[in-house]
BADO-100002 format. One record per residue: residue number from 1; residue in one letter; x, y, z of N, C-alpha, C in turn. Coordinates in steps of 0.2 Angstrom, whole numbers, plus 5000, padded with zeros to 4 digits. Atoms other than C-alpha are relative to their C-alpha. Layout:
<atoms>
(atom NUM, A, (X, Y, Z), (X, Y, Z), (X, Y, Z))
...
</atoms>
This chain:
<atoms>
(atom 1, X, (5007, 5001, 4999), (5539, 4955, 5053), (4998, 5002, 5007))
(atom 2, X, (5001, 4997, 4990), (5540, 4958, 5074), (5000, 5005, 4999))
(atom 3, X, (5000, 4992, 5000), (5544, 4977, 5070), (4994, 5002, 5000))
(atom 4, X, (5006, 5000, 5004), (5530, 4977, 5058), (4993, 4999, 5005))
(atom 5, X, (5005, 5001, 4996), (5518, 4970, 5071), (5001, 5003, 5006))
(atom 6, X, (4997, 4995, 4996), (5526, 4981, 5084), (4996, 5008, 5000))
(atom 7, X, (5002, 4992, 5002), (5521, 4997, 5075), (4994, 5000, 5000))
(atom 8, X, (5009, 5001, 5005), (5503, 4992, 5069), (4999, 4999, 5009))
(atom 9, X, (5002, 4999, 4993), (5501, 4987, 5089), (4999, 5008, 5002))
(atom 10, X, (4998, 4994, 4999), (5508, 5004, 5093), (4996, 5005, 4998))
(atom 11, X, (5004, 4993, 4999), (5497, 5015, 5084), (4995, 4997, 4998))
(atom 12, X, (5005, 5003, 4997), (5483, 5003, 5089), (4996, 5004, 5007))
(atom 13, X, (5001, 4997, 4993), (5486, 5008, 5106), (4999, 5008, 4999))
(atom 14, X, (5002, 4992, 5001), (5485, 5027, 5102), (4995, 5002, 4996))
(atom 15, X, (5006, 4999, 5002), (5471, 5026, 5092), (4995, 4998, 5008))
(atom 16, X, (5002, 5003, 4996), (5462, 5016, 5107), (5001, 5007, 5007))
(atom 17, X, (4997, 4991, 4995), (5471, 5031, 5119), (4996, 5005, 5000))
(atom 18, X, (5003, 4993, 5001), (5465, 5045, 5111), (4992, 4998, 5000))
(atom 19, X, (5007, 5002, 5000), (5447, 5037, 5108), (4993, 5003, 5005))
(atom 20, X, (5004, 4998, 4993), (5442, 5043, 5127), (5000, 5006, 4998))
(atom 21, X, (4998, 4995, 5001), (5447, 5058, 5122), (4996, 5004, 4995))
(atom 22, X, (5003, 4998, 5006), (5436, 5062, 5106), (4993, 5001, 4999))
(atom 23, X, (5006, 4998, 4999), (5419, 5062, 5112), (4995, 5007, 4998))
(atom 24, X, (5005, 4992, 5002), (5406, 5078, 5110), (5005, 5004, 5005))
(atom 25, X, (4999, 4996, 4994), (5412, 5093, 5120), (4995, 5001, 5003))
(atom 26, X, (5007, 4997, 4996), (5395, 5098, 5126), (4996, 4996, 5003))
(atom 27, X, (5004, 5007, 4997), (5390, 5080, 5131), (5002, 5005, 5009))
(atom 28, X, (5004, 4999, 4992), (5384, 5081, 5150), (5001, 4996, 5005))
(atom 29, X, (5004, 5005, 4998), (5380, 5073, 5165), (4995, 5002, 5003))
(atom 30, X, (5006, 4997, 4994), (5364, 5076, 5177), (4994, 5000, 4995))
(atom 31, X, (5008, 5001, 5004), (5350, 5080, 5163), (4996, 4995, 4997))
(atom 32, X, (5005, 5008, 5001), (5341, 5069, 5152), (5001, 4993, 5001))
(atom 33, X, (5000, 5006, 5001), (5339, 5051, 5153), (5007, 4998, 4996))
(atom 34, X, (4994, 5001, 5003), (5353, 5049, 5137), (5005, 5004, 5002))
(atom 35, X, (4993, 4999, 5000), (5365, 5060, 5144), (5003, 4996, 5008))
(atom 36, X, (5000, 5003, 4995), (5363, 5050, 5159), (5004, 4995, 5001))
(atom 37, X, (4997, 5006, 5002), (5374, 5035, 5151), (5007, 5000, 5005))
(atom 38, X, (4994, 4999, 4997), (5389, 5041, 5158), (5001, 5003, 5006))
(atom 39, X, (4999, 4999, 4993), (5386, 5045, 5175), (4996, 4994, 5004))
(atom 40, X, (5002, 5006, 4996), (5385, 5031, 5190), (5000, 5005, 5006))
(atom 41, X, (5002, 4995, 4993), (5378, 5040, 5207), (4998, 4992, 5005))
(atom 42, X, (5003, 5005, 4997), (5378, 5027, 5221), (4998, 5003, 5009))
(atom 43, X, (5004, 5000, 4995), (5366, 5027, 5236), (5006, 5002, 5006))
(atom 44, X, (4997, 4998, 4996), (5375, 5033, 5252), (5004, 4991, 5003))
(atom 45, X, (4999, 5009, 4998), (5374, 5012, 5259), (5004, 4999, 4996))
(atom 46, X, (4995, 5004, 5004), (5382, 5006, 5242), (5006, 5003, 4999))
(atom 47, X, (4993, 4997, 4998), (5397, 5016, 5244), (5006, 4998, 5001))
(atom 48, X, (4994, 5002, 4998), (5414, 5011, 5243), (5006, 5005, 5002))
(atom 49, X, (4995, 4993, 4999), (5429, 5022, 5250), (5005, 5000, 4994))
(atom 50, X, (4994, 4997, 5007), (5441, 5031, 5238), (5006, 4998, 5001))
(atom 51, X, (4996, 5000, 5002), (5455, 5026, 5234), (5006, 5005, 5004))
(atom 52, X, (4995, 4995, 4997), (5471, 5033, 5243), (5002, 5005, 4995))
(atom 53, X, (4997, 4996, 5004), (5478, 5049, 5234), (5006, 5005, 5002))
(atom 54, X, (4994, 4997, 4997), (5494, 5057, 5237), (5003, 5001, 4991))
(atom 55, X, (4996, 5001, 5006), (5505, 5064, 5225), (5002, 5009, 5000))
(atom 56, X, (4997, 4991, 5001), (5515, 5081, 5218), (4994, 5004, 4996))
(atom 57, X, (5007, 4994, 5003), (5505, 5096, 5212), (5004, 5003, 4993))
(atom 58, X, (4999, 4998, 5005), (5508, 5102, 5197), (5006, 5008, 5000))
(atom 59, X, (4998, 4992, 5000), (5516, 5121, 5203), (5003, 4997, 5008))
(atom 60, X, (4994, 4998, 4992), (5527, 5113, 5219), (4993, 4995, 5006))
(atom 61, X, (5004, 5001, 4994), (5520, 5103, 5237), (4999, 4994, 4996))
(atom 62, X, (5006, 5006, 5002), (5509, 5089, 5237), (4993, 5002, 5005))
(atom 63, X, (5007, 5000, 4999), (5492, 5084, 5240), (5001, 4993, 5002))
(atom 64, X, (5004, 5007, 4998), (5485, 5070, 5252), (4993, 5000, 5000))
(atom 65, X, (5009, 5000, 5000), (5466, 5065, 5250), (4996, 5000, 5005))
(atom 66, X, (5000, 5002, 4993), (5467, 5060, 5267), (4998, 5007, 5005))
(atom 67, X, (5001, 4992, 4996), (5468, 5080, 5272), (4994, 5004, 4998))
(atom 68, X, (5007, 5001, 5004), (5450, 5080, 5264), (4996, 5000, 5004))
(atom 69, X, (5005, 5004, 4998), (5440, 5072, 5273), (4996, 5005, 5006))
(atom 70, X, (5006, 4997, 4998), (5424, 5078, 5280), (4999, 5006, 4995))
(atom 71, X, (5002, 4996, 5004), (5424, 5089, 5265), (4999, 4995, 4993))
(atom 72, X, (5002, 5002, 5006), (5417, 5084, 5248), (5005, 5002, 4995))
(atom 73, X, (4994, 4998, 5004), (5430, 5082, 5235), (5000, 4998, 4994))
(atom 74, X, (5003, 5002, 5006), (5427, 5082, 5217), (5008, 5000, 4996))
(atom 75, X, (4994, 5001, 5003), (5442, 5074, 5208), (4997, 5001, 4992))
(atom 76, X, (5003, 5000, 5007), (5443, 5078, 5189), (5007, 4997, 4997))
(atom 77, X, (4996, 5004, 5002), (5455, 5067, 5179), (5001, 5004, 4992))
(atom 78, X, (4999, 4993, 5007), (5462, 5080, 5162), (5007, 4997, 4997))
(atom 79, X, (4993, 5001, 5007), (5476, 5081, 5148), (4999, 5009, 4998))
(atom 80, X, (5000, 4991, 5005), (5481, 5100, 5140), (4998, 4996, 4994))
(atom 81, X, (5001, 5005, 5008), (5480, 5088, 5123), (4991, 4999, 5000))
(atom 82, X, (5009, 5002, 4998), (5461, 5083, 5129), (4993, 5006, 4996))
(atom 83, X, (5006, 4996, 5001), (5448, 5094, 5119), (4993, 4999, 5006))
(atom 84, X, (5006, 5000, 4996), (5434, 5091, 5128), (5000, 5000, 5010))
(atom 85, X, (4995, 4999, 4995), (5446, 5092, 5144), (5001, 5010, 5001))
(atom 86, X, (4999, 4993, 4999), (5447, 5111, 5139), (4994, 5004, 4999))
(atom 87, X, (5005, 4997, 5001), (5429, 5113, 5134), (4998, 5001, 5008))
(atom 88, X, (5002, 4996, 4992), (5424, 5109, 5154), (5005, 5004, 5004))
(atom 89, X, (4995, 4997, 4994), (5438, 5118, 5163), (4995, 5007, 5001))
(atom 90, X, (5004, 4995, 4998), (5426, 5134, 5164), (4995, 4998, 5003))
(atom 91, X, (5005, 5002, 4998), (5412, 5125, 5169), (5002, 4996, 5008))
(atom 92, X, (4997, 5002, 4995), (5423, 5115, 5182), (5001, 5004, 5006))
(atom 93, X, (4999, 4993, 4996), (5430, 5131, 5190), (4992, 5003, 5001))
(atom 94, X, (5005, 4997, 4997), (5413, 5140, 5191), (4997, 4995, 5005))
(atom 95, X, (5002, 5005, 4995), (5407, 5124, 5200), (5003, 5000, 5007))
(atom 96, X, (4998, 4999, 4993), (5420, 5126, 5212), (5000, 5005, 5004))
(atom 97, X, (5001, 4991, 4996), (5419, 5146, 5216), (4993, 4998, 5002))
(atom 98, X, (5006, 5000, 4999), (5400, 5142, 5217), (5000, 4994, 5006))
(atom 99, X, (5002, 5005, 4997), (5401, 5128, 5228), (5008, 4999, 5007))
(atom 100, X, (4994, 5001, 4996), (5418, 5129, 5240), (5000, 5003, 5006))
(atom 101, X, (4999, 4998, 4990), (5411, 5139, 5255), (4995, 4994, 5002))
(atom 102, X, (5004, 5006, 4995), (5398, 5123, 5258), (5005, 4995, 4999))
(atom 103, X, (4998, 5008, 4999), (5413, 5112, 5261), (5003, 4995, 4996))
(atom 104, X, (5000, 5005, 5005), (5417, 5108, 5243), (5007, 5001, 4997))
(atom 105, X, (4993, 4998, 5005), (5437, 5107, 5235), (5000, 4993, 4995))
(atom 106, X, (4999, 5002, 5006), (5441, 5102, 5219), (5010, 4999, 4999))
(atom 107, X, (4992, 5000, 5001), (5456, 5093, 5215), (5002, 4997, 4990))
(atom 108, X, (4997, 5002, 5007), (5464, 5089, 5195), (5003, 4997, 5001))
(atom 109, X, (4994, 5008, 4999), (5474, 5072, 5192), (4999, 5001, 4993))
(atom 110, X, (5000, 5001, 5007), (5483, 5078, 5175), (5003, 4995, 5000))
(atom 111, X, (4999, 5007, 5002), (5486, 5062, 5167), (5004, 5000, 4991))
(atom 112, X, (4999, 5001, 5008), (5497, 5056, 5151), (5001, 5007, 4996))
(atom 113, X, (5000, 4993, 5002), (5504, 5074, 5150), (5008, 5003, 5000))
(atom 114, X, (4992, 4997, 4998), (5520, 5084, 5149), (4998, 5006, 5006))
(atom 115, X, (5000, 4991, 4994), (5522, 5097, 5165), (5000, 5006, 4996))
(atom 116, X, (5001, 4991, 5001), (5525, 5112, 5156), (4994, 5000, 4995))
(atom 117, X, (5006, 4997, 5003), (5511, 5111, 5145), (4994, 4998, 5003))
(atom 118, X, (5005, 5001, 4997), (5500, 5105, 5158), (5000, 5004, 5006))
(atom 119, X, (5001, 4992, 4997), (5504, 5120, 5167), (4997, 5004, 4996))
(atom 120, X, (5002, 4993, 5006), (5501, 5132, 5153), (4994, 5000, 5000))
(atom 121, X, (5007, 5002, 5000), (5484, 5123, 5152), (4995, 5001, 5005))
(atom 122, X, (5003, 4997, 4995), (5480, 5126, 5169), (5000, 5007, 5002))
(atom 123, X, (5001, 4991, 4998), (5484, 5144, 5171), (4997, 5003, 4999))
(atom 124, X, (5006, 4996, 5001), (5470, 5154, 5173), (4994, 4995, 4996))
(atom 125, X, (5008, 5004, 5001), (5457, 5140, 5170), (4998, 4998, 5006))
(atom 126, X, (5002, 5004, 4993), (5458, 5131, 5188), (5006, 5005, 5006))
(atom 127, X, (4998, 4998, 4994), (5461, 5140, 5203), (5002, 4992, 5005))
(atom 128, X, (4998, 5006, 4994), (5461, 5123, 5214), (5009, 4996, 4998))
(atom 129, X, (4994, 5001, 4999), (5477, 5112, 5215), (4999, 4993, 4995))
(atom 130, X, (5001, 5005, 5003), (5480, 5096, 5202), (5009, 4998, 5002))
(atom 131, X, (4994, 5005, 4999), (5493, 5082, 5204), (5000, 4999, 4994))
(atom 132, X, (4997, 5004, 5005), (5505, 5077, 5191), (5000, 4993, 5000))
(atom 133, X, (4998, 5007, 5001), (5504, 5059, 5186), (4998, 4999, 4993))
(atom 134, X, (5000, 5001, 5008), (5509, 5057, 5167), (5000, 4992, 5002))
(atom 135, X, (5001, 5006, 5001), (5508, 5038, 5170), (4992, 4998, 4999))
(atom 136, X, (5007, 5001, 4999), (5489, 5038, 5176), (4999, 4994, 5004))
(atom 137, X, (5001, 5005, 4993), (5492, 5028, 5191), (4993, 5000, 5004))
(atom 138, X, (5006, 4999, 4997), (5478, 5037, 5200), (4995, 4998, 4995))
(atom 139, X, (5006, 5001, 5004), (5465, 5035, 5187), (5000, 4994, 5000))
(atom 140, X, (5002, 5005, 4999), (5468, 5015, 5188), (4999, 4998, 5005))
(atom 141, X, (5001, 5002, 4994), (5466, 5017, 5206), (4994, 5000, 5002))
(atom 142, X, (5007, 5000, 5000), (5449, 5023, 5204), (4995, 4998, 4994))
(atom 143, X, (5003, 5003, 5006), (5444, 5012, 5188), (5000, 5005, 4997))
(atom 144, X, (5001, 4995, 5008), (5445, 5026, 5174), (5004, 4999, 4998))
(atom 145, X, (4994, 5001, 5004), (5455, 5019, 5162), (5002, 5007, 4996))
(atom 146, X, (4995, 4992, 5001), (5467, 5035, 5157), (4998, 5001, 4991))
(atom 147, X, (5005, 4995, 5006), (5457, 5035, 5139), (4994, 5001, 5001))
(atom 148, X, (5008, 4997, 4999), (5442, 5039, 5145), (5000, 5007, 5002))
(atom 149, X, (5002, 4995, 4997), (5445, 5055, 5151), (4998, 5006, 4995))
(atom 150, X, (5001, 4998, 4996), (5439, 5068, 5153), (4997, 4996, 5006))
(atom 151, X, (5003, 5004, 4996), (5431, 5059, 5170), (5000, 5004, 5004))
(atom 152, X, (5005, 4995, 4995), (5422, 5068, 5184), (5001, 4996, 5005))
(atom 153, X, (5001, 5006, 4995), (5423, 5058, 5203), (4996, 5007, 5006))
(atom 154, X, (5002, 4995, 4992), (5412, 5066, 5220), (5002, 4996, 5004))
(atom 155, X, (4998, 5003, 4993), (5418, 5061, 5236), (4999, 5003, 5004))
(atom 156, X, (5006, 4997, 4996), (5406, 5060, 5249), (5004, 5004, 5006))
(atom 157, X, (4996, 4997, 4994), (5413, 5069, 5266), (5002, 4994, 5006))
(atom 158, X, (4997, 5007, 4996), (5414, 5051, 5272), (5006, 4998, 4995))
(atom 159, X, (4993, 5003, 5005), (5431, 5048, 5259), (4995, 4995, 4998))
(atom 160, X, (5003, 5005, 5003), (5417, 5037, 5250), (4998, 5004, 4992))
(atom 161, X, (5002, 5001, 5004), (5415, 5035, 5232), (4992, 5001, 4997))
(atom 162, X, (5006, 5001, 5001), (5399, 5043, 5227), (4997, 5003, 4993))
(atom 163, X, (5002, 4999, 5007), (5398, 5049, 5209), (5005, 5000, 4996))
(atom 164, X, (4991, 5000, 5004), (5409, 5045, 5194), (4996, 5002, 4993))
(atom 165, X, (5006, 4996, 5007), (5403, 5055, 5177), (5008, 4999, 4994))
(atom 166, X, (4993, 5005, 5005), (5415, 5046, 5161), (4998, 5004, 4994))
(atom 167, X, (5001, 4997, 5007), (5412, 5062, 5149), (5001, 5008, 5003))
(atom 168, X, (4997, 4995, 4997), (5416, 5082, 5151), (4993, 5002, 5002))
(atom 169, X, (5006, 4998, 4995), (5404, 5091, 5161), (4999, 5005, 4998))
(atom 170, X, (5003, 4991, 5000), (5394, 5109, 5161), (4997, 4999, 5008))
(atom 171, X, (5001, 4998, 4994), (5393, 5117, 5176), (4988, 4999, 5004))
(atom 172, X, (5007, 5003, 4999), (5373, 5116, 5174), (4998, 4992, 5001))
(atom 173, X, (5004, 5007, 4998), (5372, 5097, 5176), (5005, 4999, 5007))
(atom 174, X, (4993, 5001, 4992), (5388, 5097, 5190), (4998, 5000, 5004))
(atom 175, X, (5000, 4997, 4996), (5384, 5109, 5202), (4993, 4996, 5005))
(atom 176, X, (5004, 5004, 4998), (5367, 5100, 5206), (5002, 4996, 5006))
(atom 177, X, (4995, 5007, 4996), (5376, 5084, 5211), (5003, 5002, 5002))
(atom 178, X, (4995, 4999, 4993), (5390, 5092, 5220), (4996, 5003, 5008))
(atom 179, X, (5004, 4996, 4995), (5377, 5104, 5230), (4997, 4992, 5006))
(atom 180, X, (5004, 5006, 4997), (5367, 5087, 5234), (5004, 4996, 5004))
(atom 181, X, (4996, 5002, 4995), (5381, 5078, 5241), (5002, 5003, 5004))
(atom 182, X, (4998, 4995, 4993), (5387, 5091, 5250), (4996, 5001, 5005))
(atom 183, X, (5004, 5001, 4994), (5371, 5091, 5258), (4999, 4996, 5005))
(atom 184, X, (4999, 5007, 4996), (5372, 5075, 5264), (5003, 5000, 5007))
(atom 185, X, (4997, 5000, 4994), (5377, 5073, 5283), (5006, 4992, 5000))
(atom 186, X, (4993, 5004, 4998), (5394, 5065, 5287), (4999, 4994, 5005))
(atom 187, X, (5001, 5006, 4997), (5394, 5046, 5293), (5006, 4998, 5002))
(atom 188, X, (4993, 5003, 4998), (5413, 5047, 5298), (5003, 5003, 5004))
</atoms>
């Protein structure tokens, strides 16, 4: 009977896992009202700072967060396995070509993933740099539990916490939001 209730837990938990994972691919954030649901933008005052980030890259090095700062840094939280993960990767990168001379790098935190297939997934969709973490340590550090992803985060040029979007993006609702924080003047 414990096996039994063992296994039914088990592919509980992987239904529940993938769940984040199965949404529309075309859903949004930035436009109407309902696609609205899944993005939180906080006021510059109600700002908490980000979460520390370090870790290995996926192609070699590391990445500190910390080496950031005074730029706007839009973390994206992905899986090669993730549909909706593969729908935005075009619109991600156009976001960053289009927005990286005012200031703006873009980092990836693959999550709950093998390396080699999470290389293969990146080549030639993201020029910027993503850290390995098959565990999803980072995504509990910045509350996005590791089945919700795909997940979007802006960080303001103050290392503050200032937009978290919990669906896959297109570059027409993104770039907006990025442009606009980047506009913002630095308090730090």
């Amino acid at each position: 009977m414990a096996r039994r209730t063992r296994v039914i837990a088990l592919a509980l938990a992987a239904v529940v896992a993938l769940g984040g994972c199965t949404g529309e691919s075309g859903s949004g954030a930035g436009g109407s009202a309902g696609r609205l649901s899944t993005l939180v933008e906080r006021e510059p005052a109600e700002r908490k700072p980000a979460p520390s980030v370090t870790g290995e890259l996926l192609d070699g090095g590391r990445f500190d967060l910390s080496s950031a700062r005074g730029q706007v840094v839009v973390v994206n939280f992905w899986a090669s396995w993730c549909n909706p993960c593969r729908a935005e990767a075009a619109h991600l990168e156009a976001v960053y070509q289009a927005t990286k001379a005012k200031g703006v790098t873009f980092l990836g935190i693959n999550i709950r993933d093998d390396r080699d297939r999470a290389r293969a997934f990146e080549r030639g969709r993201a020029s910027y740099p993503s850290i390995f973490d098959p565990a999803g340590r980072m995504a509990l550090d910045f509350d996005v539990p590791p089945s919700t992803i795909p997940a979007t985060l802006v960080i303001d040029r103050s290392g503050r916490l200032a937009v978290v979007i919990r669906t896959a993006v297109r570059q027409s609702d993104l770039q907006p939001i990025v442009e606009r924080i980047a506009g913002e003047a630095s308090d730090g």
